[in-house]
C-alpha positions, -999 to 999 in steps of 0.1 A, spaced: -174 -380 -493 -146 -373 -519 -145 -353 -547 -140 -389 -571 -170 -402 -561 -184 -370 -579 -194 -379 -613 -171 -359 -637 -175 -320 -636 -135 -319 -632 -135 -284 -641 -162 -275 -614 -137 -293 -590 -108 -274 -600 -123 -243 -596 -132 -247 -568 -100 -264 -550 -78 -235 -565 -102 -206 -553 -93 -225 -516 -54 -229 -525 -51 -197 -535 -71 -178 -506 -97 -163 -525 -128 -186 -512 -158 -164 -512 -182 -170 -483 -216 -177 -504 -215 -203 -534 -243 -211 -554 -238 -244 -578 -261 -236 -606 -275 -263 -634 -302 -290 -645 -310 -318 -620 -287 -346 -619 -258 -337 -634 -239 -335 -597 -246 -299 -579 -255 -313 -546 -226 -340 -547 -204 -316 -557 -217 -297 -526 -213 -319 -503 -181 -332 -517 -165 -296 -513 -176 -296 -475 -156 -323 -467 -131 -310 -483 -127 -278 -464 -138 -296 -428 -107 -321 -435 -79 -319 -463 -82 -291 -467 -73 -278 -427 -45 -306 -428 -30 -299 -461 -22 -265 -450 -10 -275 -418 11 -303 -431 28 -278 -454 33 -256 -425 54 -284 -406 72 -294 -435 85 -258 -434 87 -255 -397 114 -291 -396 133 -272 -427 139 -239 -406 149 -257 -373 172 -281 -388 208 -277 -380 222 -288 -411 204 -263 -429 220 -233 -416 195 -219 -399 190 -226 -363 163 -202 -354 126 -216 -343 98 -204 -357 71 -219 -333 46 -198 -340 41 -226 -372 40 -257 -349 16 -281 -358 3 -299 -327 15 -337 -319 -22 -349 -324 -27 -335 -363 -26 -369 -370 -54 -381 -348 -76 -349 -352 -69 -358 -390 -82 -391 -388 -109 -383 -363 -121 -356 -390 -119 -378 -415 -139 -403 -397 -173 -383 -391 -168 -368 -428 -172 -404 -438 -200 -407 -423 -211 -370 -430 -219 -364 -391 -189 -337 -387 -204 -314 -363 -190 -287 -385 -216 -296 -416 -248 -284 -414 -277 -291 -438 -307 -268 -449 -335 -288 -470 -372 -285 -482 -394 -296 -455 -432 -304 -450 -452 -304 -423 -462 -341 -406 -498 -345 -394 -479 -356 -364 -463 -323 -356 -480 -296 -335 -500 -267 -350 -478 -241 -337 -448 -259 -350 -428 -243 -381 -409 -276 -397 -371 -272 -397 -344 -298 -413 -337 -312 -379 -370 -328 -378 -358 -350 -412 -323 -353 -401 -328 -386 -398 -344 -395 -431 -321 -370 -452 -290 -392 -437 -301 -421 -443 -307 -409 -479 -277 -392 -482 -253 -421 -471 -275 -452 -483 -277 -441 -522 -250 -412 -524 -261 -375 -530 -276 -385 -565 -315 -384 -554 -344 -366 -563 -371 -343 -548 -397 -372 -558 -371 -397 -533 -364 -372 -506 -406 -362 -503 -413 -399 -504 -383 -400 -476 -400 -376 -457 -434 -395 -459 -451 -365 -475 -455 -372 -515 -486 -349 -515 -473 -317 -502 -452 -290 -514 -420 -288 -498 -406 -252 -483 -375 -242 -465 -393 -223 -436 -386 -193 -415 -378 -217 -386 -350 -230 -409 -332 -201 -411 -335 -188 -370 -317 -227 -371 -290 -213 -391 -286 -184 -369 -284 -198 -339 -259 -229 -352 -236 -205 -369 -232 -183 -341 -216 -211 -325 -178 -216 -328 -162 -241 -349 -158 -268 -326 -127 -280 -348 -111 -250 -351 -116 -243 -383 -144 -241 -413 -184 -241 -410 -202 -252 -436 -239 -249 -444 -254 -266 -474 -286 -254 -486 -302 -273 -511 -330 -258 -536 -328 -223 -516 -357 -211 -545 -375 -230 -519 -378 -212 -487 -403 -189 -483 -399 -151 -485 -396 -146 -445 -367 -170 -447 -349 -156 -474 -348 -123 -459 -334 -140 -432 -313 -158 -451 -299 -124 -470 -292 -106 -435 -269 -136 -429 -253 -139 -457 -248 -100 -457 -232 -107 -421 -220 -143 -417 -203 -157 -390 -164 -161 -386 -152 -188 -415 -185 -197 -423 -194 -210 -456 -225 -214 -478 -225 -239 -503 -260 -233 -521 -275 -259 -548 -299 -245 -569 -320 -258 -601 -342 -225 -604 -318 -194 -592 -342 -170 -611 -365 -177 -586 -343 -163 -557 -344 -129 -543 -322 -105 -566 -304 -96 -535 -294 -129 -525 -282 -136 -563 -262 -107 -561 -244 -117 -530 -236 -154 -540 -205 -164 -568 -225 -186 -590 -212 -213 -603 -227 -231 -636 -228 -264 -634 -230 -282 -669 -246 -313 -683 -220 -341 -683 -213 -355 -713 -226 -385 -730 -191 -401 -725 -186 -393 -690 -220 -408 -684 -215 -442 -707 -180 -446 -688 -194 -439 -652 -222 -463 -660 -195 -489 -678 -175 -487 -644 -199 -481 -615 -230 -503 -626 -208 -529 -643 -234 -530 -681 -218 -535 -714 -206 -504 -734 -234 -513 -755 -261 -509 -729 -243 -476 -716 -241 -458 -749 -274 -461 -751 -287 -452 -720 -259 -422 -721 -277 -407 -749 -313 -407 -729 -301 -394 -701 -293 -360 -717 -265 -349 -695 -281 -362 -664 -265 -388 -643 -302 -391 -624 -320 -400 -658 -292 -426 -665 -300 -441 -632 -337 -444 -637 -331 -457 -673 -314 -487 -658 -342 -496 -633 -370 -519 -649 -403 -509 -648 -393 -469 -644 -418 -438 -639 -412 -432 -677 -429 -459 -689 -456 -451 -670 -453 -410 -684 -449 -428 -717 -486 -451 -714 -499 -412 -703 -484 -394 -728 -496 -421 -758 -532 -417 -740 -539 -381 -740 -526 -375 -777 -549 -404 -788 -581 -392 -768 -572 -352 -777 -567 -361 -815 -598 -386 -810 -615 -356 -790 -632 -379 -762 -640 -351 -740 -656 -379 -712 -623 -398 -713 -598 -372 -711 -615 -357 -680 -609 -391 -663 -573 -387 -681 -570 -357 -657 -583 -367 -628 -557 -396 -630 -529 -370 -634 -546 -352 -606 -541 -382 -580 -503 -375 -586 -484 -357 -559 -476 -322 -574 -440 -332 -574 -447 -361 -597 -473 -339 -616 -444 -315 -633 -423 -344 -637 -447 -360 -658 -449 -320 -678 -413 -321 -680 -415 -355 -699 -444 -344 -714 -419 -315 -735 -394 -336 -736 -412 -359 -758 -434 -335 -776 -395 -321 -785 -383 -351 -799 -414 -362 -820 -409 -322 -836 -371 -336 -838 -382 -368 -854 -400 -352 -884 -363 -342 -897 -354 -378 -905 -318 -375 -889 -312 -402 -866 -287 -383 -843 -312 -356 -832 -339 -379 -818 -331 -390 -783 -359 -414 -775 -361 -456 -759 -375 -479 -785 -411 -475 -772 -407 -441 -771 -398 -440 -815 -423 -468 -820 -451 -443 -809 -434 -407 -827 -432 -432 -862 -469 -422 -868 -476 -396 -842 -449 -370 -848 -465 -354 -878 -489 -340 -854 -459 -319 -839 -449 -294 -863 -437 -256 -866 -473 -241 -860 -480 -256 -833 -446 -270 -816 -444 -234 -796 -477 -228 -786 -478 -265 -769 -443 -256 -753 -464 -227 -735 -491 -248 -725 -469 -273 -708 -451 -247 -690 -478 -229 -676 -492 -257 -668 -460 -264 -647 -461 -232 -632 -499 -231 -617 -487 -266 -604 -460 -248 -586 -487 -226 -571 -507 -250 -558 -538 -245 -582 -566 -271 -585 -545 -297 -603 -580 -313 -618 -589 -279 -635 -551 -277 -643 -554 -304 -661 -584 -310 -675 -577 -273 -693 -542 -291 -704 -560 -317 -723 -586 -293 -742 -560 -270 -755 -541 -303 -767 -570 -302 -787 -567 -277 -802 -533 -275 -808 -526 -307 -825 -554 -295 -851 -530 -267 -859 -509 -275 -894 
């Protein structure tokens, strides 16, 4: 993968191809930002880089140098061999370039959120290597643009909680003790290292605090707060931005072939996320469905039909728990933009069609007294969902404060 199939975040990309021109590449990264706006392509993207150009830029330079020096008419007959480049940089080039293609360099090493298979012993800890199969796929069939929702439906697990276990990181250890059978980089990828559990991030810290010769970690994170303060403090974080509405509407003009029209639109939605854009152009997306959800549970709360919003629960409840705070996450995203829609300017509100159909009568329900306070629910809603609480007590406690809470004037 190359760093223009990365979907703007130029800057991000300059970065970091100076820190490596320039010799100041740190040996712990951690890509920072929302999801979809291109961490974990950025990520992986960077990897290639430093398992191929990178290694042969250098070295061509080197030989274009070493010819110079040894050539007669130059005035200067002296060689300077220690600067050869070997006859084969050509083929070990291509070769390189070859498995980074196919993103099987033996170099590149991924660390992922896992789950544990009914299929898998009881005494066995999940590692990446078990899924290395499903996250390739994944990773080469749609591009690096995917979401936890894909990867755990990927994994065949859409009702568990994925970790990065304790076994992950003894895998690191023992891989990165091995030498770089190019010659030159490794690089280990960890995406959403908030995930692992506290045995493996101590594990993790010890091994970043000591890595291996000319090993790199390339970390992609959504919640870095969540990390261990000592693993924060021994990473260079890099923020990585929402993209733009016109880097979007262009990307989506170019790569998915819709009218300017369409991708202005669609832009605009996705709020900086390349993902959202994505899953605005499928038909029939999850939204709608958030959307028919959303529209029933402010009807029943304001309607107060205790009976029916405990079934509303349950229904939420049947989710996975990934697909439970995604449905929280639209659930403030909406609740944000009816508050938005109250101002009557047309270039705050963010919303599809159905969306502003709904908020034309509804968003007066939103206002200053209570906009907050429902911010909070939704939130720690999303957090005891992270914790694995009872999801139908979660819930059905969601709905009977968005009772009260829409009274509030």
């Amino acid at each position: 993968m190359k760093f223009d199939e990365v979907i703007g975040q130029e800057e991000v990309k300059e970065r970091l191809l100076q820190m490596t021109r320039e010799g100041r590449l740190p040996h712990a990264i951690m890509l920072c930002g929302p999801q979809g706006v291109g961490k974990k392509a950025l990520a992986v993207a960077f990897a290639c880089y430093l398992l191929g150009e990178s290694r042969y830029e250098v070295r061509g330079a080197r030989y274009e140098n070493t010819l110079l020096q040894n050539n007669p008419e130059q005035g200067n007959l002296a060689p300077r061999t220690s600067n050869l480049v070997p006859r084969d940089t050509d083929l070990a080039s291509r070769n390189a370039e070859a498995m980074l293609r196919k993103l099987e360099h033996p170099d590149l090493h991924f660390t992922y959120p896992t789950i544990k298979l009914p299929s898998m012993g009881s005494d066995h800890t999940p590692v990446s290597d078990d899924f290395a199969h499903e996250w390739h796929d994944l990773l080469t069939g749609g591009g690096p643009y995917f979401t936890m929702d894909e990867w755990m439906t990927a994994m065949g697990g859409e009702n568990q909680q994925a970790i990065i276990t304790a076994g992950e990181s003894d895998e690191l250890v023992r891989k990165l003790s091995l030498k770089s059978s190019q010659g030159g980089y490794k690089v280990s990828v960890i995406w959403l290292p908030e995930r692992m559990n506290i045995a493996c991030a101590n594990k993790l810290l010890k091994l970043i605090e000591e890595p291996p010769q000319q090993t790199v970690f390339l970390m992609v994170s959504e919640e870095p707060d969540q990390l261990l303060e000592t693993i924060r403090s021994r990473v260079q974080r890099i923020d990585v931005k929402r993209l733009p509405t016109e880097t979007i509407s262009q990307a989506l003009v170019e790569r998915r072939g819709i009218s300017e029209e369409q991708a202005h639109r669609i832009s605009r939605l996705a709020n900086g996320s390349w993902l959202r854009a994505l899953q605005e152009l499928q038909v029939g997306t999850e939204n709608e469905q958030f959307l028919d959800l959303y529209i029933s549970l402010m009807r029943l709360a304001y309607q107060r039909k205790i009976r029916d919003l405990r079934k509303w629960s349950e229904v939420l409840a049947g989710f996975g728990r990934e697909k439970q705070k995604r449905f929280l996450q639209y659930f403030l995203r909406m609740t944000r933009e009816c508050f938005m829609y109250n101002f009557g300017q047309q270039e705050l509100v963010y919303m599809t069609e159905q969306e502003e159909q709904f908020a034309k009568n509804f968003a007066r329900f939103v206002n200053e007294a209570n906009i907050l306070p429902i911010y909070d629910l939704a939130n720690r809603a999303i957090r005891d969902i992270g914790q694995n609480a009872n999801a139908k007590i979660v819930f059905f406690d969601f709905t009977l404060q968005t009772i009260v809470l829409l009274l509030q004037k």
